[in-house]
N, C-alpha and C positions, 0 to 999 in steps of 0.2 A: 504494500500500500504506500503512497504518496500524499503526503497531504498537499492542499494546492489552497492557497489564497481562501477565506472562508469556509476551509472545513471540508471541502468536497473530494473524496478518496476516490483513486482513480487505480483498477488494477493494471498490473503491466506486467507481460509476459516478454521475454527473446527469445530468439533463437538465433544460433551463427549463421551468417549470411552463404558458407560454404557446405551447409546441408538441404537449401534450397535449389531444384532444378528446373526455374520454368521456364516454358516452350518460348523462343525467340525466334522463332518464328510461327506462322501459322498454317496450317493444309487449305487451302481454299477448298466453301462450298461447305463445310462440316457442320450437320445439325449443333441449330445452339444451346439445344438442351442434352444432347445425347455424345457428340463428339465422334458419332460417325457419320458417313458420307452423305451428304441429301441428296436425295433426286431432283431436288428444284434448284440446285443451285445454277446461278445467272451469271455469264460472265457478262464483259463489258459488249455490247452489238449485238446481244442476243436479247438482249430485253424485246417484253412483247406483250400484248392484250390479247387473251385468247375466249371467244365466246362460244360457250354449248348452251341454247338453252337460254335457261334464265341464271343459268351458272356461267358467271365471269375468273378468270383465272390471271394474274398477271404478276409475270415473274423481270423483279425491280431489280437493281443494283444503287449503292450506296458508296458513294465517293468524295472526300473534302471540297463541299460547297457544292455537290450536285448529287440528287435523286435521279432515275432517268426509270420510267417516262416520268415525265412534268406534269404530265394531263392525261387522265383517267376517265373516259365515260361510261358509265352504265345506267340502264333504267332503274327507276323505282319498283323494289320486289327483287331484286336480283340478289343472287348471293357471291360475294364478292369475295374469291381471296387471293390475297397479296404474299407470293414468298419474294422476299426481299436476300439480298444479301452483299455483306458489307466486304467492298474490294479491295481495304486496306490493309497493307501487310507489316505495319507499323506497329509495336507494342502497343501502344495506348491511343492508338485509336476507333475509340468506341465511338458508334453512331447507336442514336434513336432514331424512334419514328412512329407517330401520334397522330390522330384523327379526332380531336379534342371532341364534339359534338356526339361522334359514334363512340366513346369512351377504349380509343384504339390505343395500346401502346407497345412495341418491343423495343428491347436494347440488343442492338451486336455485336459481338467483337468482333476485332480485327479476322476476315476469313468465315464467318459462322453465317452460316442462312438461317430464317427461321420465317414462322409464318403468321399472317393475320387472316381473320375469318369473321363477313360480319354480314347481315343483310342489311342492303341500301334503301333503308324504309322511309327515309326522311328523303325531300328533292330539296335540292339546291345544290350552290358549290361551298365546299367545306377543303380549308386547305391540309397540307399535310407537310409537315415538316421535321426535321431534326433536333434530336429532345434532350443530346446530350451536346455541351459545346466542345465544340472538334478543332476551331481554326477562326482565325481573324474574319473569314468571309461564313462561318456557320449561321449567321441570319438569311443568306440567300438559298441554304440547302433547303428547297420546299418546292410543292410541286401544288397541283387544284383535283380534288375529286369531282367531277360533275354527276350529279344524279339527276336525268330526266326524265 
């Protein structure tokens, strides 16, 4: 225990820094809950909107200062999902990504795909942005959902 300025203890563990071994780099594409391989992982030119139905499918990429696509349309009623994943190969760079209105959010690390699923029951355009700050230009990482 520590005591710190008015009384409030603070536990504190270490460990030596030469019995930690983490990945420095990362495998592109790896589910971000599971750390194997996704099926939907996206590279950079293959992003796409794909429609069956009133099922929309659209597989994102995630890069400093840019989502790609930018603009997403789908009707009202549709079920919408987004595997996203994030193409940076930098330790710490995490990206988000939120749909404030549709209560949407995932975070990804550097390499990790992972997926959103939601029905587009409200119309309008609701934007979608990056939730973690990544870089001097992460206010312009955002893109517009259209529901019509």
């Amino acid at each position: 225990d520590m005591p710190i300025p008015l009384g409030e203890p603070h536990d504190v563990v270490s460990i030596a820094a030469s019995k930690l071994t983490p990945a420095l780099t990362y495998n592109m594409g790896t589910n971000s809950r599971t750390g194997e391989a996704s099926p939907y992982v996206t590279l950079a030119g293959q992003e796409r909107v794909e429609r069956n139905g009133k099922n929309v499918t659209v597989y994102a990429t995630m890069i400093r200062s840019h989502i790609n696509p930018e603009h997403i349309e789908v009707n009202k009623g549709d079920n919408v999902t987004i595997h996203l994943t994030n193409l940076e190969r930098a330790q710490d760079e995490t990206h988000g990504f939120g749909i404030d209105l549709y209560n949407i959010h995932a975070s990804l690390e550097p390499g990790k795909t992972a997926s959103v699923n939601f029905v587009a029951d409200m119309e309008g355009v609701f934007p979608y942005y990056c939730t973690e700050f990544c870089s001097a230009l992460h206010l312009e990482m955002m893109g517009y959902l259209l529901v019509k």
